[in-house]
C-alpha positions in Angstrom: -1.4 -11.4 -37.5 -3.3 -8.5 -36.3 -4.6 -8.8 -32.8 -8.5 -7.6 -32.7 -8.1 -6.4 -29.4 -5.9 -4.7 -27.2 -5.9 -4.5 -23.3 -4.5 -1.5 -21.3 -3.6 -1.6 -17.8 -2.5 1.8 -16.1 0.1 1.1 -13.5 1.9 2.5 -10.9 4.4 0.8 -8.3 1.5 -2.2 -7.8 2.8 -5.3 -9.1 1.4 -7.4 -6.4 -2.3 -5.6 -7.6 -0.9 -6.4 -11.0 0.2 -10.1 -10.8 -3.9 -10.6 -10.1 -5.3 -8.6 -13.2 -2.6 -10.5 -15.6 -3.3 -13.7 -14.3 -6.6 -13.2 -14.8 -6.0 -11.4 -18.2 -4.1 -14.7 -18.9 -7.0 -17.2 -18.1 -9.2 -15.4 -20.8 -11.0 -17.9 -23.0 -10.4 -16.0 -25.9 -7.2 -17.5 -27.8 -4.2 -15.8 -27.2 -3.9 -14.6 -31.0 -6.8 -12.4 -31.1 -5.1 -9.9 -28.4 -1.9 -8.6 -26.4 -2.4 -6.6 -22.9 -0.3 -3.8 -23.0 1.0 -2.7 -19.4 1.8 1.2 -19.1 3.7 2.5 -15.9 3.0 6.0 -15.2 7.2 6.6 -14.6 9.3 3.5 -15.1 9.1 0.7 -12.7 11.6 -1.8 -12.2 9.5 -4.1 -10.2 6.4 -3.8 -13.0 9.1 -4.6 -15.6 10.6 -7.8 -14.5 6.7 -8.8 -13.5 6.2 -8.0 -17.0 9.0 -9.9 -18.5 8.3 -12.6 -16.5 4.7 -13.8 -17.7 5.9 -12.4 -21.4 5.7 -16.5 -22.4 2.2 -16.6 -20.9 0.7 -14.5 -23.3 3.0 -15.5 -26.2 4.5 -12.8 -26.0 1.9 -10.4 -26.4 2.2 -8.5 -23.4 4.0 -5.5 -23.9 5.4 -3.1 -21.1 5.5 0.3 -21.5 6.8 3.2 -19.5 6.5 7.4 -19.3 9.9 9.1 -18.0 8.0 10.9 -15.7 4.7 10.3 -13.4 1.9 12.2 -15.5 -1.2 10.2 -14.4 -3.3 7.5 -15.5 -5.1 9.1 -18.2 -1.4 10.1 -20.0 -0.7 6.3 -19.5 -4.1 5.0 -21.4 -3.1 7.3 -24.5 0.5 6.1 -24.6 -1.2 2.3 -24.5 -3.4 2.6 -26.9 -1.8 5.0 -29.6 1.0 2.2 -29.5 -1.7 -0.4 -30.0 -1.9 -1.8 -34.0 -6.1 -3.5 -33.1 -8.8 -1.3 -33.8 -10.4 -2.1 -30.7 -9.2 -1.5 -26.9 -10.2 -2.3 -23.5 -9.5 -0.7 -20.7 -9.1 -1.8 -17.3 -7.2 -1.2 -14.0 -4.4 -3.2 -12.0 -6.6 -3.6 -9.4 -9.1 -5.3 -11.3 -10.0 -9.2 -12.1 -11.8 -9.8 -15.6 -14.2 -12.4 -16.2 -12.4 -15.4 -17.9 -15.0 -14.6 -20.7 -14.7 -10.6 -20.1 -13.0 -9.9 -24.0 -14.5 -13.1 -25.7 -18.2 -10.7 -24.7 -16.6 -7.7 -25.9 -15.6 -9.4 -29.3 -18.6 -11.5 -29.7 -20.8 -8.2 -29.4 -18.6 -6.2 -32.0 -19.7 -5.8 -35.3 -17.2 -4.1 -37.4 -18.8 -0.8 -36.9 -15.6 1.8 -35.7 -17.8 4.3 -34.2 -19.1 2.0 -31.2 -18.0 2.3 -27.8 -18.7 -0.7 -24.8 -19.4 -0.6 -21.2 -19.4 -3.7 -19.0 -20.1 -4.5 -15.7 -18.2 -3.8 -12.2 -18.7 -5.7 -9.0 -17.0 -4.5 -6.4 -17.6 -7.4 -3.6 -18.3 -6.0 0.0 -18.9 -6.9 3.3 -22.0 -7.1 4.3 -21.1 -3.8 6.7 -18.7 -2.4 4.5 -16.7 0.7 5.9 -17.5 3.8 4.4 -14.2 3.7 2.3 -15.9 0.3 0.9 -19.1 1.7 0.6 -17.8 4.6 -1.4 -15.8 2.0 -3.4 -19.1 0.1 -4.2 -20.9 2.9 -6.1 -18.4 2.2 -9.0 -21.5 -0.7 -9.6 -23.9 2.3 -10.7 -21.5 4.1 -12.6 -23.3 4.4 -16.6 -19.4 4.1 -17.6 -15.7 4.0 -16.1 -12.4 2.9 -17.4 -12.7 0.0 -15.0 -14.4 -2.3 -17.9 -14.9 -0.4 -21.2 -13.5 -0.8 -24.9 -13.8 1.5 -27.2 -13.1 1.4 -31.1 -9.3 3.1 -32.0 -11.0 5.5 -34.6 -13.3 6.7 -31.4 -10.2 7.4 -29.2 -8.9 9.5 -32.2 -12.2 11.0 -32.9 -12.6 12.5 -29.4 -8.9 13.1 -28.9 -8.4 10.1 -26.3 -8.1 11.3 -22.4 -7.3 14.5 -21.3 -3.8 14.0 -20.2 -4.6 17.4 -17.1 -6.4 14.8 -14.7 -3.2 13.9 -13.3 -4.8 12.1 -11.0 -6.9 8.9 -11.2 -10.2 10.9 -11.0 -12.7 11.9 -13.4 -10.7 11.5 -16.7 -13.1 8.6 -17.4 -16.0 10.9 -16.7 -14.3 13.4 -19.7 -13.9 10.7 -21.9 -17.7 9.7 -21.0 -18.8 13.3 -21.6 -16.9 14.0 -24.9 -18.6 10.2 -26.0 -22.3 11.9 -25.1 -21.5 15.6 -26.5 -21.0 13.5 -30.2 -23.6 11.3 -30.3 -21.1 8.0 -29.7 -23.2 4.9 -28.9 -22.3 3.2 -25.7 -23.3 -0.7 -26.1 -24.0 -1.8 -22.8 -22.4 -5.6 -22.4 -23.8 -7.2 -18.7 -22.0 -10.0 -19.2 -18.4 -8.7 -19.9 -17.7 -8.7 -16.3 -15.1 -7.0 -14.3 -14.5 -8.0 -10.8 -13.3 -4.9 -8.3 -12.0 -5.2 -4.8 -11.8 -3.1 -2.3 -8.2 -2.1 -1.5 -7.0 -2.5 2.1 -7.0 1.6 2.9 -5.2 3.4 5.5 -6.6 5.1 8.6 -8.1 8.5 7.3 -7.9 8.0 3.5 -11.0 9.9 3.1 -9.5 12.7 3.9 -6.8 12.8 1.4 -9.4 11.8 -1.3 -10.4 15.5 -1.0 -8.0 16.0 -3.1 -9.3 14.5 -6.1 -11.8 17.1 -6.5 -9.1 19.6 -7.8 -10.6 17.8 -10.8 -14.3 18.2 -10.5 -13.5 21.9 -11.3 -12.2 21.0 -14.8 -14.9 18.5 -15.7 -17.5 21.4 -14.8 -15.7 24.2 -16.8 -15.8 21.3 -19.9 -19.0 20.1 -19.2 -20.8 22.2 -17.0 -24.5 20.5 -17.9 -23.6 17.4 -18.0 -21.4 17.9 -14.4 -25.1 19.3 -13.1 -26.9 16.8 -14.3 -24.8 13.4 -13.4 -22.2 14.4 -11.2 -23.3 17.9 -8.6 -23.1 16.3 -4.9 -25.9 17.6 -2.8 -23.7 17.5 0.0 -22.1 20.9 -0.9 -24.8 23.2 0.6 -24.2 21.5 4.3 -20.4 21.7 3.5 -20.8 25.4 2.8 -23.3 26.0 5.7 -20.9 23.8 8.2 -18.2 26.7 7.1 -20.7 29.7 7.3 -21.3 28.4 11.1 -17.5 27.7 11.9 -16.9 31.2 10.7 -19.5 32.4 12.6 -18.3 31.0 15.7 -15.1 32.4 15.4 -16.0 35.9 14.8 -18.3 35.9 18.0 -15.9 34.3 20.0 -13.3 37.0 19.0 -16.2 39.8 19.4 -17.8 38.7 22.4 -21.0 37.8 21.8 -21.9 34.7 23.8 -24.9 34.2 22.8 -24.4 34.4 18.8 -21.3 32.3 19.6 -24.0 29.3 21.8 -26.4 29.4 18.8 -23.5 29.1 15.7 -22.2 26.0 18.3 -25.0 24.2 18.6 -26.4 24.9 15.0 -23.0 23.5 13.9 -22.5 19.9 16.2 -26.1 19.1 15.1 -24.9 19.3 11.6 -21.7 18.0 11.9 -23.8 15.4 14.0 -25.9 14.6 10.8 -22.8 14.4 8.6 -21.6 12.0 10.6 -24.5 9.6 11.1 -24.9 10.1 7.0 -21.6 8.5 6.4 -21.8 5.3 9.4 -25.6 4.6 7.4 -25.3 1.0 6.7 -21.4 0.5 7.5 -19.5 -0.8 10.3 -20.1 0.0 13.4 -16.4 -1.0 15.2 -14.8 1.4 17.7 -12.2 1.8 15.2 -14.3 2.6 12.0 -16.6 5.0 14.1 -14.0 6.9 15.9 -12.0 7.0 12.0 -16.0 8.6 10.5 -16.1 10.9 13.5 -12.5 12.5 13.6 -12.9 12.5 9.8 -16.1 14.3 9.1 -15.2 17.3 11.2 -12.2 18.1 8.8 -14.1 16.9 5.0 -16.2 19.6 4.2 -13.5 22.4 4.8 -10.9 20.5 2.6 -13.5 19.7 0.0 -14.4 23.3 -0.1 -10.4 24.3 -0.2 -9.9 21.8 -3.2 -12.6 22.7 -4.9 -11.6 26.5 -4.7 -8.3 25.1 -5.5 -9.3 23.6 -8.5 -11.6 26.7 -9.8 -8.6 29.0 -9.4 -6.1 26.3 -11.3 -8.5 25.8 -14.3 -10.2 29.8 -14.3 -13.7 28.7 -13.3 -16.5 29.7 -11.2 -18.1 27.0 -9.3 -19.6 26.6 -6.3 
């Protein structure tokens, strides 16, 4: 029997992220016979396999594992899961993430047939009530209009728009792509409130703010693809202080080098008062522990150089201007 539905899971060295999202993918009230989950590790896994293996009875046996030879990020790992897919319609969702017990039952009950549809559900990403700013950052997933977090879209769709854009190596923006492409041809996106997806918060390491520059190696593809839609939803209006933090930095080192003390007092003080007002942007409404506040200070001296590297980074990679 054909399943309807088809779940897959991009995965990575996370089993005990994993174990959480099957379980839960396990305790769906839908009947086993109407969909699989399909597991794809981007590079093989042993530990993902045996997990895999292991909760195979479960599902009745329709929960496949998957594997690329080589890592080639998440968006490479959704098309392998859902070209190998036989429903016409797929859900994605992360290993980090705990569907609703009824998440595909309102997926299916919502679907009429039609093979040009495309859903979006809900995210909750639970927080404290002074989340750190990594949480805080996390939470915004909530507002998203659509991420690969809790979506399903029709097979014939995937095809349509070509699937994911297997260049965001990295687990950032490839949902935004597949978003934009979805817009640019007129694709409805049903919104479904009530297919819920529940996301925590990771435990993060000190500083992982900073490497999250990275990711915006990314932002410069997305623009030279989209570059109205990137205005229009995505352009952070923090670049301008990034680029006048540098401006100032730059400025105080040439006047330090040239001697001129009093161009060298001004850039200084022009420059803490910014940095100054970076820093109280990101503590707004967080945690205010010796800890997290010493982690926002130290950080938010180095973020808006990096940003401004990766970005430039990213422009020269994929032959854009951006600023």
């Amino acid at each position: 029997m054909m399943k309807k539905i088809s779940v897959v899971i991009p995965t990575y060295k996370r089993p005990q992220l994993l174990i959480k999202c099957l379980h839960a993918l396990h305790q769906q009230v839908l009947e086993k016979k109407y969909y699989e989950v399909i597991v794809v590790s981007d590079g093989f896994d042993a530990a993902t396999k045996k997990l895999v293996h292991e909760m195979q009875h479960l599902f009745q046996d329709h929960l496949v594992y998957l594997h690329h030879e080589v890592r080639k990020g998440p968006a490479a790992a959704r098309n392998l899961g859902w070209l190998f897919s036989s429903s016409p319609l797929i859900a994605f969702t992360d290993d980090d993430c705990i569907p609703d017990e009824r998440w595909l039952l309102e997926i299916l009950t919502h679907h009429d047939g039609k093979s040009d549809l495309v859903y979006s559900g809900t995210v909750i990403v639970p927080t404290a009530r002074k989340p750190t700013d990594y949480e805080k950052n996390t939470a915004q997933l909530e507002q998203a209009e659509f991420i690969t977090a809790n979506c399903a879209c029709t097979k014939k769709v995937l095809y349509q728009v070509g699937g994911f854009d297997e260049r965001y190596k990295m687990a950032w923006r490839e949902d935004s792509d597949l978003h934009f492409k979805l817009l640019q041809q007129r694709i409805p996106i049903i919104k479904l409130p009530k297919a819920v997806v529940i996301h925590p918060v990771r435990r993060a390491k000190w500083g992982v703010s900073v490497k999250e520059q990275k990711k915006g190696i990314y932002n410069a593809l997305l623009f030279k693809k989209f570059p109205t839609l990137y205005r229009s939803k995505i352009a952070s209006r923090t670049s301008l202080l990034y680029y006048t933090l540098l401006v100032l930095l730059l400025i105080m080192i040439y006047s330090t080098i040239v001697r001129m003390p009093l161009l060298q007092w001004y850039s200084t003080i022009f420059w803490v008062c910014l940095t100054m007002a970076f820093i109280m942007l990101r503590l707004r409404g967080t945690r205010r522990s010796l800890g997290h506040v010493t982690e926002i200070v130290v950080t938010s001296i180095v973020i808006p150089y990096l940003s401004i590297f990766w970005k430039i980074y990213g422009a020269i990679k994929f032959r854009v201007f951006m600023i």
